[in-house]
C-alpha positions in Angstrom: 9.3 -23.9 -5.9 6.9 -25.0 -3.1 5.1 -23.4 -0.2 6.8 -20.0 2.0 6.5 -19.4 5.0 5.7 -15.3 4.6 6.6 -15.0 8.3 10.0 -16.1 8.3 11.2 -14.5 5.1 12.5 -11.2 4.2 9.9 -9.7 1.6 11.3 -6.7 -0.9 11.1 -6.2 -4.7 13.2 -9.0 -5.6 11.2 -11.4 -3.8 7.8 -10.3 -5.0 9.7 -10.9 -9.0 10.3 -14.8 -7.5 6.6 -15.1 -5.8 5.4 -14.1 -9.3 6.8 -16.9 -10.7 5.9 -19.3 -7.8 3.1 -21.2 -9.1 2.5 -23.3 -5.5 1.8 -19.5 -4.4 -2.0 -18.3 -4.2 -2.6 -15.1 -5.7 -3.0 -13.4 -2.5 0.1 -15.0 -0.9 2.6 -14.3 -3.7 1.7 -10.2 -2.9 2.7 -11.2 1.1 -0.8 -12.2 2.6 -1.6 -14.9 3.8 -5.6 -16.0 2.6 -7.0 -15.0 6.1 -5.5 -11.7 6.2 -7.3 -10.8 2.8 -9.8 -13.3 1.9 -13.4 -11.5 2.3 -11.9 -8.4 2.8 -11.1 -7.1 -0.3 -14.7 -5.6 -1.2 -13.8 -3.5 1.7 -10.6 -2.1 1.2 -11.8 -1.3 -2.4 -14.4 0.7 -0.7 -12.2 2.5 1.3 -9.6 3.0 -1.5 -12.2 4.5 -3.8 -13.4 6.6 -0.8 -10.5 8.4 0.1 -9.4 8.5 -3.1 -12.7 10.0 -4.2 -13.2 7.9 -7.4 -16.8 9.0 -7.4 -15.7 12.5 -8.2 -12.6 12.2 -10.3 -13.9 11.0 -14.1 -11.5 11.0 -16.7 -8.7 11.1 -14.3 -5.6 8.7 -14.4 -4.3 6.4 -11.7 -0.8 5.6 -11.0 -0.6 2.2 -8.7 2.7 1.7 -7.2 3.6 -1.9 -6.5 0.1 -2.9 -7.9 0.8 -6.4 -7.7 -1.2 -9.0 -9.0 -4.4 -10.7 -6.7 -8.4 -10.3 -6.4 -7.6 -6.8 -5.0 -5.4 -5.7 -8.3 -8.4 -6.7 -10.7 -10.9 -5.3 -8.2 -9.1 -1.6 -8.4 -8.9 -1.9 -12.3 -12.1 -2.4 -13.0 -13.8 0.7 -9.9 -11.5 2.8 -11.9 -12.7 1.7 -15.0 -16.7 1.7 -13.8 -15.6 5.5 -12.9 -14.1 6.6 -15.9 -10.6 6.5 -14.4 -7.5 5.2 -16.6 -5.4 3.2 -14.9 -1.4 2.7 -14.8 -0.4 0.0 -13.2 3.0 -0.5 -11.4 5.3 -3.8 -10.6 8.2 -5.5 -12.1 7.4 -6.9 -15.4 6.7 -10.7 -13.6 4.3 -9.1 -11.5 2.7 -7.2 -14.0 2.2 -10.4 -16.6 -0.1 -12.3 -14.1 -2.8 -9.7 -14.4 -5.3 -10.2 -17.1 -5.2 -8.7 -20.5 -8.9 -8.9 -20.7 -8.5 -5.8 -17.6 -8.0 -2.2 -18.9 -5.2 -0.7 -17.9 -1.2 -0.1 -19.1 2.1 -1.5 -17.8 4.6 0.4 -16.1 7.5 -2.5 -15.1 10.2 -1.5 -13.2 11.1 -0.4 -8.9 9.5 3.2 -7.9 10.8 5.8 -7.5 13.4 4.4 -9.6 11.2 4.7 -12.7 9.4 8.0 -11.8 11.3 8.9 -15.5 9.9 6.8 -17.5 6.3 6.7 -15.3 6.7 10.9 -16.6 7.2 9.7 -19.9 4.4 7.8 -20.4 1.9 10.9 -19.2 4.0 14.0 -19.1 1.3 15.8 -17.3 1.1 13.7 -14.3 -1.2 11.7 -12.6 -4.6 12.6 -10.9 -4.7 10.1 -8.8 -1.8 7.6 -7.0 -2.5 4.7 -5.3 0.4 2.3 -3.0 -1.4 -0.1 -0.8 0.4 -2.2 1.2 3.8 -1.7 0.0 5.6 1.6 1.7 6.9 -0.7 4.3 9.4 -3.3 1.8 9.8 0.5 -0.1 11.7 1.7 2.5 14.0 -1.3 3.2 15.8 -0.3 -0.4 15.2 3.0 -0.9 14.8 6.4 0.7 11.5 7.5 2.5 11.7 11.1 1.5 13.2 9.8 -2.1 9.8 7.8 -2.4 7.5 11.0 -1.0 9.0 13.0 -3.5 9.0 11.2 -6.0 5.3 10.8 -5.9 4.4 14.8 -5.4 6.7 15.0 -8.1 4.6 12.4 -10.8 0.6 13.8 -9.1 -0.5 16.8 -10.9 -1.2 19.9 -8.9 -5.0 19.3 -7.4 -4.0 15.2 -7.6 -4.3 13.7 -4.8 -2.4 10.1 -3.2 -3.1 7.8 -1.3 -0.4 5.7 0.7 -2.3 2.9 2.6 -2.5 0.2 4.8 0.9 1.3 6.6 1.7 -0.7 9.7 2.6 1.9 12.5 4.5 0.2 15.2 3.7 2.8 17.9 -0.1 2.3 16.9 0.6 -1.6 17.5 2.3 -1.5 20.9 -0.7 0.6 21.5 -3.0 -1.3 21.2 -1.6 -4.6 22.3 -1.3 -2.2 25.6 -4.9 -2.0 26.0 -7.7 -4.0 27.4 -9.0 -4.4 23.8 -5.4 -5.3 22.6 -5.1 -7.6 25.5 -8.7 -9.4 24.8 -8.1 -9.5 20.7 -4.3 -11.0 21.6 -5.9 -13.9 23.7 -8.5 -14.6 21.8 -6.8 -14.7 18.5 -3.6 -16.9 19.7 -5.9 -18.9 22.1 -4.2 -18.2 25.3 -4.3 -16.9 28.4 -1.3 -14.9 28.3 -1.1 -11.2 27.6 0.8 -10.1 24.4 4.5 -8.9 25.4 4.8 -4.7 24.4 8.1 -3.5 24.9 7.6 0.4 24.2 11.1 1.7 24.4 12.7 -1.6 22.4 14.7 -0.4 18.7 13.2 -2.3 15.6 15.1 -1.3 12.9 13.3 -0.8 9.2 9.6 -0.1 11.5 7.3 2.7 10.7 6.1 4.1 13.7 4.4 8.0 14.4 7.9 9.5 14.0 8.5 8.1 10.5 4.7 9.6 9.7 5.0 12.6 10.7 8.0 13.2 9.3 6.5 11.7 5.9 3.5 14.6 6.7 6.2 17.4 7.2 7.9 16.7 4.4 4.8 16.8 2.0 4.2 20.2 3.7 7.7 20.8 2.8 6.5 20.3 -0.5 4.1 22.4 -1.1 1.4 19.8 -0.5 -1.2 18.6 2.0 -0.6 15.4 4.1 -3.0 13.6 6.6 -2.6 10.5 8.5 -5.9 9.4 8.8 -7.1 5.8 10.7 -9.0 3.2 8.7 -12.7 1.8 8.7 -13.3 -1.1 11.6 -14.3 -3.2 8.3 -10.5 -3.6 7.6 -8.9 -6.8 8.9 -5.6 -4.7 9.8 -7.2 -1.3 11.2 -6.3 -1.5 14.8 -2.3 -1.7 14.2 -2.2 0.5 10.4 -2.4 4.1 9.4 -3.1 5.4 6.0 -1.2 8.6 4.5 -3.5 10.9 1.8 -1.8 13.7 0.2 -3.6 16.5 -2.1 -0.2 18.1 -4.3 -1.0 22.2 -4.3 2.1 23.7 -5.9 
């Protein structure tokens, strides 16, 4: 199939199924990254996952990962849930899903979510303790629903369970940051110029998450009968000036 150029195409669910099955694709590029945007960070983020998602207190719990793919980062969150007695579901389309190693312990759930919050039901009737979507909410919402999505995963956690939606790039958080001396200074030096980035605060881009879109994601947990935080990442994350994570504890 040959090499892609992740910046100029459109990335969704369907393309993830024809990344899978891209073998000029590295394993972190055929999930959307390119290698420096996750190479050397991924003990990191598993830190941070396992943190927030409190694997240290949560034996015998289960964990639902929605749009798991499959990388360095997808074996790395099997086998921390695994160390710490955590079963683990994982989520993609049955491609996705085939490139992870059978050697790793964990079950299949194929198919688009919240589409298959069904069958994910089926599988463990009682729910999930724990849910994990990294990366992904932002090609979620360019085919589905935002509140569809929320719901559907207060809907599979158990009451007490607890979710966390990560690594979501905020656009208000970016043009932010790009605004600032900081911004200006990591801009320069990382496209080796001498010119400023260009911020345009008030300019439409349409399918963006930006604080709007999370707060309305927090009301509507609250809405719920849940809990909902948007809380900043760890300076150790190679995305944490321009990304936001969501956790949500389900109450009711």
């Amino acid at each position: 199939m040959g090499k892609i150029d992740l910046a100029k195409v459109e990335l969704n669910y369907e393309r993830f199924r024809e990344f899978a099955k891209n073998r000029d694709l590295s394993e972190r590029e055929r999930i959307g990254f390119p290698e420096s945007y996750r190479a050397g960070y991924e003990e990191a983020i598993l830190k941070d996952i396992a943190a927030k998602l409190e694997f240290g207190f949560r034996k015998g719990a289960r964990l639902l990962d929605i749009g798991c793919g499959a990388s360095p980062m997808t074996s790395a969150i099997i086998k921390a849930a695994n160390d710490a007695d955590i079963s683990a579901v994982m989520n993609d389309s049955s491609e996705m899903l085939s490139l992870i190693s059978d050697d790793l312990p964990f079950e299949k759930l194929p198919g688009r979510f919240p589409e298959i919050l069904d069958q994910a039901l089926e599988m463990h009737p009682d729910g999930y303790d724990l849910i994990l979507c990294y990366s992904v909410l932002h090609y979620i919402i360019l085919e589905t629903s935002i509140f569809d999505f929320i719901d559907a995963v207060c809907l599979a956690l158990k009451p007490g369970g607890c979710a966390l939606i990560g690594d979501i790039p905020n656009l208000s958080k970016r043009r932010r940051f790009f605004a600032s001396e900081e911004g200006i200074a990591f801009h320069k030096a990382f496209m080796e110029t001498d010119l400023p980035p260009e911020v345009n605060h008030f300019e439409i881009q349409r399918n963006a998450i930006d604080d709007a879109v999370l707060g309305s994601v927090v009301s509507r947990v609250h809405a719920n009968g849940s809990d909902a935080y948007i809380v900043p990442q760890p300076r150790s994350l190679p995305m944490f000036n321009r990304r936001d994570d969501i956790l949500i504890q389900r109450r009711l």
